[in-house]
C-alpha positions in Angstrom: -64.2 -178.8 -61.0 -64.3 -179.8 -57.5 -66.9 -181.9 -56.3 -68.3 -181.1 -52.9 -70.4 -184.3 -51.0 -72.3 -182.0 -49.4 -73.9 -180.3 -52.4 -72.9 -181.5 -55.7 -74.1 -185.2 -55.0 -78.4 -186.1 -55.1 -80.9 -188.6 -55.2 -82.3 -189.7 -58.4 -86.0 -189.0 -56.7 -84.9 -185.7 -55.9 -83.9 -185.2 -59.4 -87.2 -186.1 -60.5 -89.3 -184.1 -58.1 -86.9 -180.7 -59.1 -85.1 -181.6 -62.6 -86.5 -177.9 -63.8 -84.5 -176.5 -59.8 -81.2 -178.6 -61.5 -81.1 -177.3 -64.8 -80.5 -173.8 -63.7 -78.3 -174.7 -60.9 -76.2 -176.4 -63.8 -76.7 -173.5 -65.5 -75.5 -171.3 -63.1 -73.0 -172.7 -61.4 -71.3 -174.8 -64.2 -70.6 -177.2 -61.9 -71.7 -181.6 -62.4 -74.2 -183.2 -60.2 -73.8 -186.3 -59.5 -77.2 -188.2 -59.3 -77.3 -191.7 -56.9 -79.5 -194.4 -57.1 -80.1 -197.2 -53.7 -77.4 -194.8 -52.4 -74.6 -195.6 -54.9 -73.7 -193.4 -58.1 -75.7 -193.5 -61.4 -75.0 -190.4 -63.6 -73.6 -187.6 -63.7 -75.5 -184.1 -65.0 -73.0 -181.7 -66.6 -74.1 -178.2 -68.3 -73.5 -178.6 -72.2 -70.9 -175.8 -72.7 -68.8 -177.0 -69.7 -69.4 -180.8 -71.3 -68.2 -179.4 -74.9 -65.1 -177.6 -72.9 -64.6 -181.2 -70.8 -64.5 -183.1 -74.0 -62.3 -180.7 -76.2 -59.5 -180.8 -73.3 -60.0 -184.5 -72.9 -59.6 -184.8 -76.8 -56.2 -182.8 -76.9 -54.7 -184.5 -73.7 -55.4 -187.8 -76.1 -53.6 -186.3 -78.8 -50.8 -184.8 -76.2 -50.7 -188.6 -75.5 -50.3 -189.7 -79.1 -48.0 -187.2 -79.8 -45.9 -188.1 -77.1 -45.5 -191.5 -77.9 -44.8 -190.8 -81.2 -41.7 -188.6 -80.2 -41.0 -191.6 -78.2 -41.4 -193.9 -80.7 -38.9 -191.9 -83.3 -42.0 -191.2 -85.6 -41.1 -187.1 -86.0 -40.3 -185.4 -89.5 -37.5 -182.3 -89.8 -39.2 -179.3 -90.3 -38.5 -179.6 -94.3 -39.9 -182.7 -93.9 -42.6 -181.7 -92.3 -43.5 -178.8 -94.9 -43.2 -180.8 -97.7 -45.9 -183.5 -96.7 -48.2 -180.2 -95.7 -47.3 -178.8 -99.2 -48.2 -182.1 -100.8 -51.7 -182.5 -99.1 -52.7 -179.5 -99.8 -51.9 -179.5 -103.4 -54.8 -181.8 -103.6 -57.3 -179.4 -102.4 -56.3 -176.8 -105.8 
């Protein structure tokens, strides 16, 4: 996702004079607009699927993260361990 000055960044007015022009551009190319207001950012349009893919990578670097600093921490289980608490919860679903 590489933003290009040029093309990927508008005016808000231009926005509103040709939102219908944006939506199929996002459509299309799959690639964010970013909207500026008195010349500085304000938003940024995204198209939903590549929003939904943006925010399920974002969520599993955060739980890389966690994960990580678990290992870090000395929070892991053995693999027994780690079955038998699995085991355990799902008993409760029976």
């Amino acid at each position: 996702m590489d933003i290009s000055i040029s093309k990927d960044i508008e005016p808000l007015s231009e926005f509103r004079k040709r939102s219908a022009d944006f939506i199929k551009r996002l459509k299309k190319e799959k690639q964010p607009i970013i909207l500026t207001q008195h010349g500085k950012s304000a938003a940024v349009l995204m198209d939903v699927s590549e929003f939904e893919r943006f925010t399920r990578k974002m969520e599993m670097l955060e739980d890389l993260l966690e994960a990580k600093q678990q290992v870090e921490q000395g929070k892991t289980h053995s693999m027994a361990e780690a079955k038998e608490r699995i085991e355990k919860h799902l008993s409760k679903w029976k």
